[in-house]
KOLMITI-23124 format. One line per 8 residues: for each residue x, y, z of C-alpha. Coordinates in steps of 0.2 Angstrom, whole numbers, plus 2048, in hexadecimal, padded with zeros to 3 digits. Example, Ala and Ser with C-alpha at 12.3 -4.5 7.8 and 13.67 -1.06 7.14 Angstrom:
83E:7EA:827 | 844:7FB:824
END
This chain:
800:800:800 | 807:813:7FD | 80E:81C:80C | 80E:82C:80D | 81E:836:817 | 81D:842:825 | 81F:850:817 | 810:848:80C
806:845:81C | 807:857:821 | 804:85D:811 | 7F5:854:80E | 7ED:858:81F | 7F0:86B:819 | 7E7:86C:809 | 7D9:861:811
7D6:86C:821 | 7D2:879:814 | 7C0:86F:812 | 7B8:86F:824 | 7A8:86B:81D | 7B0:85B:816 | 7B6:852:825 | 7B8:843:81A
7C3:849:80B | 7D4:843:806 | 7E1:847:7F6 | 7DB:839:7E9 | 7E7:831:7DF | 7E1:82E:7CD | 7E7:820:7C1 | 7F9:81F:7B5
7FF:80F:7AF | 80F:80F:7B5 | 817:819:7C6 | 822:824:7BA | 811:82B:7B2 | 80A:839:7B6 | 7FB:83A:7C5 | 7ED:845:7C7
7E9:84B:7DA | 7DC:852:7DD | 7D1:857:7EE | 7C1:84D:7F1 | 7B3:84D:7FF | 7B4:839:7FF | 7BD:829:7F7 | 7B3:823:7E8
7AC:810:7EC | 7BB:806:7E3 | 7C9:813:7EE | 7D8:80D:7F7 | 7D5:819:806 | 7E7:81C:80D | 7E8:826:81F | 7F6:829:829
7F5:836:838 | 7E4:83E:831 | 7E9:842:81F | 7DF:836:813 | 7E4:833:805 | 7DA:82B:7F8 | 7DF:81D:7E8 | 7D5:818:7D9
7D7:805:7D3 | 7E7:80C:7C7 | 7F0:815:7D4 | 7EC:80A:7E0 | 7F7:7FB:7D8 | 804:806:7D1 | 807:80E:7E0 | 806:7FF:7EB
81A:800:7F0 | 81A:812:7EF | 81E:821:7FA | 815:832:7F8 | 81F:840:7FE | 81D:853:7FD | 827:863:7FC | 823:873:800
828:883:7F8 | 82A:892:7FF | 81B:89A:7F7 | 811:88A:801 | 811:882:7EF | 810:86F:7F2 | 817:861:7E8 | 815:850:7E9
821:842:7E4 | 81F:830:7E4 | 82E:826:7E7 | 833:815:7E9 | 832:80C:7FB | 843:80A:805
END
C-alpha cells in the first residue's frame, strides 16, 4: 500500500483543513499506467466506492483502482516552496 512521509502527511492535512464542511475529504489519486506517468490529484469530499482509502495521522488520501496497484510499493512525499506552493513526488519504497 502507498505511504505517505511526514512532509506528504502534513501537506495533505493542509490543503484538506481548507474544507471544514468536508470532514471526510482526502487528496485522490487518479490512474497512470506505469509510476513514471504522470497523476492527477485532486481534492474530493469522499473516496469514490472502488477507492483505496490511505490515512496516516488524519490526512486521507484517496486511490482509484490504477493508482492504487501502481502505487502499491510507493511513497508520496511533498515539498513545499516558499510561496506555500506544494509538490508531490512519488518515489520508490526503502
Amino acid at each position: 500500500m502507498l505511504t505517505l512521509t511526514d512532509e506528504a502527511t502534513t501537506a495533505v492535512k493542509t490543503i484538506t483543513a481548507q474544507y471544514p464542511d468536508a470532514p471526510q475529504s482526502g487528496v485522490r489519486i487518479e490512474g497512470a499506467g506505469s509510476p513514471e506517468s504522470q497523476f492527477s490529484l485532486s481534492v474530493v469530499d469522499a473516496p469514490e466506492p472502488n477507492d483505496a482509502v490511505v490515512e496516516n495521522a488524519g490526512a486521507r488520501v484517496f486511490l482509484d483502482e490504477a493508482a492504487a496497484a501502481v502505487l502499491d510499493d510507493r511513497v508520496l512525499d511533498a515539498q513545499v516552496d516558499p510561496q506555500g506552493s506544494v509538490q508531490f513526488a512519488v518515489t520508490t519504497a526503502a
